[in-house]
N, C-alpha and C positions, 0 to 999 in steps of 0.2 A: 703416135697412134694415128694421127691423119697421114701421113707418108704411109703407113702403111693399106691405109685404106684405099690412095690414092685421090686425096681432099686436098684441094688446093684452096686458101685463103685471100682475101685479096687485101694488098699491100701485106703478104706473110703475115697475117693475125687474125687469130679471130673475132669474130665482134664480140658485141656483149649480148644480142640474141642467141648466136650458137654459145655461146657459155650459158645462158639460162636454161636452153632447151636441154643441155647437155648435162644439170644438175637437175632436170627434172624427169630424166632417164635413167640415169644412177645416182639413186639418193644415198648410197655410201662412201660418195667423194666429197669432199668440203674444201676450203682452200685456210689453208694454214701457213704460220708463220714459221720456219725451221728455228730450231733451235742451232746456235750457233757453234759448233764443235771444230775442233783443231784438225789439221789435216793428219798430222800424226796420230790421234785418236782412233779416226776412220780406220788409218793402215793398223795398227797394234788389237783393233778387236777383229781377228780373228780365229775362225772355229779352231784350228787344228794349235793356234796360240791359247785360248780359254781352255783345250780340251790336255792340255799337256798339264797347266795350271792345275785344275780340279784331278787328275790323277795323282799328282804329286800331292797336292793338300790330304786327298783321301788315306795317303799312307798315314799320316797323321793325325788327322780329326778321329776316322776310323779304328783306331790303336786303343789297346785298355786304358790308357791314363786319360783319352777325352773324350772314348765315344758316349759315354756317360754323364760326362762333368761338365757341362756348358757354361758353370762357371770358372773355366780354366783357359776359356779360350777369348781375348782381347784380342780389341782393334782400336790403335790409338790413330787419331788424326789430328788435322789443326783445320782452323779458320779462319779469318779475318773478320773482326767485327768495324763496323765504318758508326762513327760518331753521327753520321746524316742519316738520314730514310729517304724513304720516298711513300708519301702521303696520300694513305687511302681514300677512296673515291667518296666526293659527298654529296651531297642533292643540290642541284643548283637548276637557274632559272632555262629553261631550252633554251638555245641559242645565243646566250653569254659568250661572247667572245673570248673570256680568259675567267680562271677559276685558281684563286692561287689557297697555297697550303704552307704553313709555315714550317720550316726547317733549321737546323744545327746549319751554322756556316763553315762549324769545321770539318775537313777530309779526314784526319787522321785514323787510321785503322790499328785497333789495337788484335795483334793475336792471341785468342784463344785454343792449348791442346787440350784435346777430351779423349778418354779414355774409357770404353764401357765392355761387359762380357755378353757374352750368349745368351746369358741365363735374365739378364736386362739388368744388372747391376752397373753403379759409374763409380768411376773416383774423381776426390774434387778438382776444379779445373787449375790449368797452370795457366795464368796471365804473364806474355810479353810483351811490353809495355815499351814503344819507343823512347829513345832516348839514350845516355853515356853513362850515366851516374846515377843512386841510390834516391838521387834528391826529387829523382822525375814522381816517384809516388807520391810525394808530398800532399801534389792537390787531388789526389785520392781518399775520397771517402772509406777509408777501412775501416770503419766500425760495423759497416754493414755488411762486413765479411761473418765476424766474430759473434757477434749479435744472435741471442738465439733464436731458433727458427730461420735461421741462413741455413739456405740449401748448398748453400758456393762454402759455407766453415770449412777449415783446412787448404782451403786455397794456396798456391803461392805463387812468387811473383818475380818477375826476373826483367832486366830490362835490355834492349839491342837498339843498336844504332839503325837498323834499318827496318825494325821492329817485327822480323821473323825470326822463325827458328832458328840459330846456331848450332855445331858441333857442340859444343861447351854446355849450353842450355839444354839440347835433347838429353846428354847424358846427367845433367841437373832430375832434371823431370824422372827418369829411371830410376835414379837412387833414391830423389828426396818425394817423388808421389807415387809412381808405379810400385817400386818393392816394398816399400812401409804401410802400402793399404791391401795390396793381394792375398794376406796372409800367408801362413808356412805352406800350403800343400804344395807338392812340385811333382812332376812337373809342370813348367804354365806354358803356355801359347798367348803368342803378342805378334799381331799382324799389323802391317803397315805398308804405307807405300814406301818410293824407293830415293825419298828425298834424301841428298848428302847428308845431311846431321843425323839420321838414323843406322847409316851404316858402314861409318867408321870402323877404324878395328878397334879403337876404346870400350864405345858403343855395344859393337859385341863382344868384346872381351867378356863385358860387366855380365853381359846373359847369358855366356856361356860356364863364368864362374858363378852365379845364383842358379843356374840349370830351368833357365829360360828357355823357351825355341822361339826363335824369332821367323817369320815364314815375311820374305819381301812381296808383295803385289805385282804382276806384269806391269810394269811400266807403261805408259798412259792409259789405262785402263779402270783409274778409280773412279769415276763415273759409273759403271759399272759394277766392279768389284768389291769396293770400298764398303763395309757396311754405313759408317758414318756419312759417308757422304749418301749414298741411298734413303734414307730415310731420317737421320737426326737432324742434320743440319740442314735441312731444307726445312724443318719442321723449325726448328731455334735461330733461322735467320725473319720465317715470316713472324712469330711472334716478338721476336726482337724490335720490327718493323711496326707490328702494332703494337708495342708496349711504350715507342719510343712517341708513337702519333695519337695515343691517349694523355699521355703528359705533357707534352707540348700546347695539345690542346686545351687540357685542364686547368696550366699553369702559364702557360706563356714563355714561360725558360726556354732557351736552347738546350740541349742537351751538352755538358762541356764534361772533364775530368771528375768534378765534383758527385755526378751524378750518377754517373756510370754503371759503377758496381751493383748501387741501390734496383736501378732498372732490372740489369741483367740480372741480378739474382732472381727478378721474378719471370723474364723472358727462359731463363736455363730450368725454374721448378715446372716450369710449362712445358717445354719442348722434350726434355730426357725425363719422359716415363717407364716405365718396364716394357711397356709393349711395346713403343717407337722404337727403341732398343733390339728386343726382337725381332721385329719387324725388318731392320737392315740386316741381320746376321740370315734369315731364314729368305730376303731377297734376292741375297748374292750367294744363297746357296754354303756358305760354311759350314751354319747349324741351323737346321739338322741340316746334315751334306747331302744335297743336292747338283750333280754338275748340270742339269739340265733347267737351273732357275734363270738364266740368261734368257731373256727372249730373243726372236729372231730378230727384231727390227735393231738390235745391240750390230748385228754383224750386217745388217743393207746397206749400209755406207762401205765397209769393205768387199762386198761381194758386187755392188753394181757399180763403183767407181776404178776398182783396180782392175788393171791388165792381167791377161794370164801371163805376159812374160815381167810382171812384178814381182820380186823375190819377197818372200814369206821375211815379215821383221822377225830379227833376232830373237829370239829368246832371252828375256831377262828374269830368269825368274830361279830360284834361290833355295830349296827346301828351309836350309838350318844357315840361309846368307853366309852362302862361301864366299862371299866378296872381302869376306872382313882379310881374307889373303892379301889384299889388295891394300895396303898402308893409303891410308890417307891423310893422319895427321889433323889436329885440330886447328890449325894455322897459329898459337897458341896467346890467343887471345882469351883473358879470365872471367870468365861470365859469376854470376852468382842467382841464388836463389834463395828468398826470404818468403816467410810469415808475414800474416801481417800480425800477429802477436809478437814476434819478433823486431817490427816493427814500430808498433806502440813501447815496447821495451827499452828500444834505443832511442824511441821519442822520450819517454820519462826519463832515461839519465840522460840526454842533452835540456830538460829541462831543468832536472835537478843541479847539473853544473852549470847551465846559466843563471838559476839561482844564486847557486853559490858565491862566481864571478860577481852577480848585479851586488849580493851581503859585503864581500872584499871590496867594494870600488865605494860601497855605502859608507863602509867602515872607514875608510882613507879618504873619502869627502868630509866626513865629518869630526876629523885628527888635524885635519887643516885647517878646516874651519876655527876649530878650538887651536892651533897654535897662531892664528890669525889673528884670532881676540885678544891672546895670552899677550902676545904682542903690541896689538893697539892699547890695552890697559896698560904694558911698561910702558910707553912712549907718553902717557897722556901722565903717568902718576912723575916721569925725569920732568915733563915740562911745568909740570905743577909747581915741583923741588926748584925747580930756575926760576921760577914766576915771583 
């Protein structure tokens, strides 16, 4: 702006007079902090990329089996839940030099996939839970899944080594949450990004034989696109954040495995309302379809950073994900997914059989004992007979 006026600064800057004069000229500039976005981001959101997207959706949201049905149409995502916060601002003396807030020392991020319709309906969430083995729930509070008046009941629970989705677990979560809570009508629409574990050819095998339509997201584009990420999870990370920095507070506990569940149950009855729910489908323009719910400042990062002789990113984008052409294989590693009814289940008969063991080893202490005695009385009554 000064170049073009032909302003020259001295030492190349301006002061901090010409910056005050300058915001007392135009009171419609402020100075803000960017949010920090990927460079791939910038390049993927653009118009004639969103504008090819929303024609193709259109053929399908707009068709008799959805233009109607909003609840036919799902958008499953994931997120990371972090065992720490970060601790709301509280009144303190001016000029204190340090103000501290007490926190969880552990990092561990457990994922959460949520899965909700148009119509602002969820099903219950799927927890993957780091870890190798069945035993990592252990220090899981699951009673407070089951428990009525639990908005997370029906939960289930799977575990990974590096504590995200897998091939193995996406196709868990489809069979054992997605198709057992959608009911019969078909057909359904289930939107998602373009993570490997959603679109395998297993993956879509299984929604092509239930007469699912799976529609993939452009590729890095769910910032935008995403209903989940648009309005849920922004809402179920910051009450997450205060539900964690009332307890802490209240109690003094860190937050560890024990707790967990108990919290987020009341962090997720908070955040996934109907509206919030609506709210992301009707932002990014799904439902009701909308191609033009994209605002412009979505596409200013691609329109004033890129060159005219930058090629348009690819197209990634999938009506009914023909990609599943594409064998990917699940590397064939065995994941599983449980209940936690399931899991109190297999708590009760490991406890019933170690009962049982503790009756067996009771019983043969106490056959010892008694031939132990039987014993010390022969020996006492031979030495009697000698004496």
């Amino acid at each position: 702006m000064a170049e073009v006026r032909g302003n020259q600064f001295k030492m190349g800057k301006p002061s901090d007079m010409w910056w005050r004069r300058f915001k007392s000229r135009h009171k419609d500039f402020s100075l803000r902090s960017p949010e920090p976005t990927g460079t791939m981001r910038h390049d993927a959101m653009s118009r004639q990329r969103i504008a090819t997207y929303f024609e193709e959706l259109g053929k399908i949201v707009l068709s008799p089996s959805f233009k109607d049905e909003p609840s036919r149409i799902w958008n499953m995502d994931e997120t990371g839940v972090n065992l720490s916060h970060k601790p709301n601002k509280v009144l303190a003396k001016r000029g204190a030099r340090s103000v501290h807030g007490k926190t969880s020392t552990s990092r561990e991020l457990i994922t959460v996939i949520a899965c909700g319709n148009a119509d602002g309906g969820y099903l219950p969430p799927h927890f993957v839970i780091p870890g190798k083995t069945q035993k990592k729930l252990d220090g899981y509070d699951l009673e407070s899944v089951v428990q009525e008046g639990s908005v997370i009941k029906g939960a289930n629970f799977s575990v990974s080594d590096s504590g995200w989705t897998k091939d193995g677990i996406a196709r868990l979560w489809f069979t054992e949450t997605f198709l057992k809570n959608i009911g019969p009508a078909r057909p359904q629409l289930l939107i998602c990004d373009g993570h490997g574990s959603h679109n395998n050819v297993e993956f879509v095998d299984l929604a092509k034989l239930n007469d699912i339509i799976i529609v993939e997201l452009p590729s890095h584009t769910s910032n935008w696109t995403q209903p989940f990420d648009r309005s849920v999870f922004k809402s179920l990370k910051s009450h997450w954040n205060t539900t964690l920095d009332d307890f802490i507070k209240k109690t003094g506990i860190a937050v560890g495995h024990k707790q967990f569940l108990r919290l987020f149950n009341i962090a997720w009855q908070a955040a996934l309302t109907p509206s919030t729910i609506r709210n992301g489908f009707a932002a990014t323009g799904i439902y009701p379809f909308n191609p033009h719910s994209i605002p412009d400042e979505a596409f200013a990062p691609n329109e004033g950073c890129v060159s005219e002789i930058t090629p348009e990113p690819q197209i990634n984008y999938f009506p009914f994900l023909i990609r599943y052409l594409k064998e990917t294989g699940s590397g064939g590693t065995d994941y599983f997914v449980i209940t936690a009814d399931e899991v109190f289940s297999q708590k009760k008969k490991a406890l019933e059989l170690k009962r049982k063991q503790e009756e067996i080893k009771e019983q043969k202490r106490v056959e010892r004992e008694r031939k132990r005695a039987e014993k010390v009385i022969s020996l006492t009554m031979k030495k009697s007979k000698l004496a």
